[in-house]
C-alpha positions in Angstrom: 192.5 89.6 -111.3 192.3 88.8 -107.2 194.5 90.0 -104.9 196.0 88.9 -101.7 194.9 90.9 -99.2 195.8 90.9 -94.9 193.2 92.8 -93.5 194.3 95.0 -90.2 191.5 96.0 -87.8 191.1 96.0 -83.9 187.5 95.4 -83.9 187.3 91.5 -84.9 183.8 92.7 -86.1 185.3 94.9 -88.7 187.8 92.8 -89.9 185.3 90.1 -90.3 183.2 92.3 -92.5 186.3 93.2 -94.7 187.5 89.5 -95.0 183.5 88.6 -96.7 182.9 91.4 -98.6 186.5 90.8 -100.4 185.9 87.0 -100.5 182.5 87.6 -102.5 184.4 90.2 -104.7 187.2 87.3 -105.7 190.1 88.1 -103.2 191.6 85.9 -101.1 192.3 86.9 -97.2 195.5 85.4 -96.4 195.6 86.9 -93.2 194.2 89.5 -90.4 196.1 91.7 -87.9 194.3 93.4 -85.0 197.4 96.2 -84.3 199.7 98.0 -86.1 202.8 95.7 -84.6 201.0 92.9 -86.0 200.6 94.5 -89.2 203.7 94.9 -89.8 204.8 91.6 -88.8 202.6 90.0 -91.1 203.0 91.9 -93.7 206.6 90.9 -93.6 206.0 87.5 -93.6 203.0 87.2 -95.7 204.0 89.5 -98.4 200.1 90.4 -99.4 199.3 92.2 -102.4 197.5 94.6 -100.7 196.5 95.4 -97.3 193.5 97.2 -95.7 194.9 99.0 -92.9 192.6 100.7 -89.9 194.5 103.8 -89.2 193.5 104.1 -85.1 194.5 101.2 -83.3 196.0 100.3 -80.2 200.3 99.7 -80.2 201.0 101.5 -83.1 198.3 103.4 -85.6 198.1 102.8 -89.3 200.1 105.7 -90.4 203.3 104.5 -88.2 202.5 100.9 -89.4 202.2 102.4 -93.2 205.2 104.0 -93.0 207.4 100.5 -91.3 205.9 98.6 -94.2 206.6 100.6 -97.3 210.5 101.1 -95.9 210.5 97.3 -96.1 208.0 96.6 -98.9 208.1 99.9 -100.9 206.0 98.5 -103.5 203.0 97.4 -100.8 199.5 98.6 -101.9 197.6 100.0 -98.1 194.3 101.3 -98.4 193.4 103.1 -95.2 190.3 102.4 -93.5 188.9 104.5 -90.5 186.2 105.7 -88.6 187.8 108.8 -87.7 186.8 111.1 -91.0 188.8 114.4 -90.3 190.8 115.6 -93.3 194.3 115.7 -91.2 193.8 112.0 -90.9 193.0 111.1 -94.7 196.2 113.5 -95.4 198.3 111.8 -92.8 197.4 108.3 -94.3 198.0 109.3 -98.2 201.2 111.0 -97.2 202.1 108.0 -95.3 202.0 106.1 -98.8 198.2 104.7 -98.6 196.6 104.3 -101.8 193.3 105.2 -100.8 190.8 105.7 -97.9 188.0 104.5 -96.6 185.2 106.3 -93.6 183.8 104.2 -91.7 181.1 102.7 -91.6 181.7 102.2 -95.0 179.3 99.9 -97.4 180.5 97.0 -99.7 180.4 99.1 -102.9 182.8 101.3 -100.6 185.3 98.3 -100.8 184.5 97.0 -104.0 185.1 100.6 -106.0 188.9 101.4 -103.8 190.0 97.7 -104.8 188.8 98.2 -108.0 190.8 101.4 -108.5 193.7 100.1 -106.6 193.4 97.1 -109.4 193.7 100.4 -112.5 196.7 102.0 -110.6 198.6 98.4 -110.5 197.3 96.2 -113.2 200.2 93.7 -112.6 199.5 92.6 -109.6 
Protein backbone atom coordinates (compact mmCIF):
# COMPACT_ATOMS: atom_id res chain seq x y z
CA UNK A 1 0.00 0.00 0.00
CA UNK A 2 1.53 3.77 -1.19
CA UNK A 3 0.51 6.77 0.13
CA UNK A 4 0.13 10.21 -1.07
CA UNK A 5 2.28 12.18 0.58
CA UNK A 6 3.05 16.54 0.39
CA UNK A 7 6.24 16.88 1.86
CA UNK A 8 6.65 20.46 3.91
CA UNK A 9 10.28 21.69 4.39
CA UNK A 10 12.02 25.21 3.99
CA UNK A 11 15.23 23.87 2.92
CA UNK A 12 14.48 22.79 -0.88
CA UNK A 13 17.45 20.41 -0.04
CA UNK A 14 15.51 18.61 2.57
CA UNK A 15 12.43 18.30 0.92
CA UNK A 16 14.19 17.02 -2.13
CA UNK A 17 15.75 14.22 -0.04
CA UNK A 18 12.17 13.34 1.41
CA UNK A 19 10.47 13.33 -2.00
CA UNK A 20 13.41 10.35 -3.35
CA UNK A 21 13.63 8.39 -0.48
CA UNK A 22 9.62 8.06 -0.50
CA UNK A 23 9.59 7.65 -4.32
CA UNK A 24 12.10 4.57 -3.96
CA UNK A 25 9.97 3.24 -1.02
CA UNK A 26 6.59 3.25 -3.43
CA UNK A 27 4.93 6.60 -2.48
CA UNK A 28 3.93 9.16 -4.60
CA UNK A 29 4.84 12.99 -3.84
CA UNK A 30 1.93 14.95 -4.91
CA UNK A 31 3.22 17.94 -3.69
CA UNK A 32 5.88 20.14 -1.51
CA UNK A 33 5.34 23.24 0.73
CA UNK A 34 8.27 25.25 1.90
CA UNK A 35 6.10 27.14 5.03
CA UNK A 36 3.60 26.30 7.21
CA UNK A 37 0.93 28.82 5.31
CA UNK A 38 1.64 26.75 2.36
CA UNK A 39 1.17 23.62 4.13
CA UNK A 40 -1.92 24.22 5.00
CA UNK A 41 -3.00 25.48 1.79
CA UNK A 42 -2.02 22.51 0.09
CA UNK A 43 -3.08 20.32 2.23
CA UNK A 44 -6.49 21.65 1.71
CA UNK A 45 -6.40 21.39 -1.80
CA UNK A 46 -4.47 18.32 -2.31
CA UNK A 47 -5.99 16.23 0.35
CA UNK A 48 -2.58 13.88 0.78
CA UNK A 49 -2.66 10.88 2.66
CA UNK A 50 -0.05 11.85 4.67
CA UNK A 51 2.25 14.69 5.16
CA UNK A 52 5.81 15.14 6.44
CA UNK A 53 5.81 18.27 8.13
CA UNK A 54 9.15 20.24 9.31
CA UNK A 55 8.12 21.66 12.59
CA UNK A 56 10.59 25.12 12.36
CA UNK A 57 9.89 27.12 9.53
CA UNK A 58 9.44 30.51 8.56
CA UNK A 59 5.41 32.08 8.53
CA UNK A 60 3.97 29.73 10.63
CA UNK A 61 5.84 26.44 12.39
CA UNK A 62 4.67 22.88 12.06
CA UNK A 63 2.85 22.64 15.29
CA UNK A 64 0.52 25.79 14.27
CA UNK A 65 0.24 24.33 10.72
CA UNK A 66 -0.55 20.68 12.43
CA UNK A 67 -3.02 22.02 14.45
CA UNK A 68 -5.00 24.35 11.08
CA UNK A 69 -4.87 21.04 9.25
CA UNK A 70 -6.39 18.49 11.59
CA UNK A 71 -9.43 21.17 12.42
CA UNK A 72 -10.04 20.93 8.74
CA UNK A 73 -8.83 17.37 7.91
CA UNK A 74 -9.15 15.66 11.34
CA UNK A 75 -8.38 12.38 9.88
CA UNK A 76 -4.72 13.81 8.18
CA UNK A 77 -1.72 11.49 9.05
CA UNK A 78 1.52 14.45 9.84
CA UNK A 79 4.68 13.00 10.74
CA UNK A 80 6.98 15.68 12.17
CA UNK A 81 10.33 16.09 10.95
CA UNK A 82 12.91 18.45 12.63
CA UNK A 83 16.34 19.27 13.35
CA UNK A 84 15.60 20.78 16.49
CA UNK A 85 15.68 17.39 18.96
CA UNK A 86 14.59 18.87 22.33
CA UNK A 87 11.88 16.77 24.10
CA UNK A 88 9.40 20.01 24.40
CA UNK A 89 9.40 20.06 20.67
CA UNK A 90 8.69 16.16 19.99
CA UNK A 91 5.80 16.78 22.81
CA UNK A 92 4.59 19.87 21.23
CA UNK A 93 4.31 18.08 17.77
CA UNK A 94 2.53 14.70 19.12
CA UNK A 95 0.18 16.89 21.12
CA UNK A 96 -0.43 18.82 18.12
CA UNK A 97 -1.85 15.51 16.54
CA UNK A 98 1.58 14.33 14.62
CA UNK A 99 1.78 10.73 14.31
CA UNK A 100 5.35 10.48 14.64
CA UNK A 101 8.79 12.31 14.64
CA UNK A 102 11.62 12.47 12.94
CA UNK A 103 15.50 14.29 14.18
CA UNK A 104 17.19 15.44 11.72
CA UNK A 105 19.50 14.60 9.95
CA UNK A 106 17.71 11.60 9.73
CA UNK A 107 18.65 8.40 7.35
CA UNK A 108 16.36 6.67 4.80
CA UNK A 109 15.56 3.71 7.12
CA UNK A 110 14.48 6.76 9.42
CA UNK A 111 11.72 7.39 6.82
CA UNK A 112 11.12 4.14 5.71
CA UNK A 113 10.40 2.50 9.42
CA UNK A 114 7.80 5.94 10.55
CA UNK A 115 5.81 5.38 7.13
CA UNK A 116 5.93 1.95 7.70
CA UNK A 117 4.34 2.31 11.15
CA UNK A 118 2.12 5.08 10.13
CA UNK A 119 1.00 2.24 7.28
CA UNK A 120 0.07 -0.42 10.87
CA UNK A 121 -1.77 2.55 12.66
CA UNK A 122 -4.05 3.17 9.33
CA UNK A 123 -4.15 0.15 7.27
CA UNK A 124 -6.91 1.76 5.13
CA UNK A 125 -5.39 4.26 3.69
Amino acid sequence: MSFNILIVDDAAFIREALIQICREAGHLVIGEAADGVEAVAKALSLKPDLIIMDMVMPHKNGVEATIEILEKLPRMKIIACSTVDQEFLKKNALQAGCLSFISKPFKKKDIIEALGYIRQMAPAV
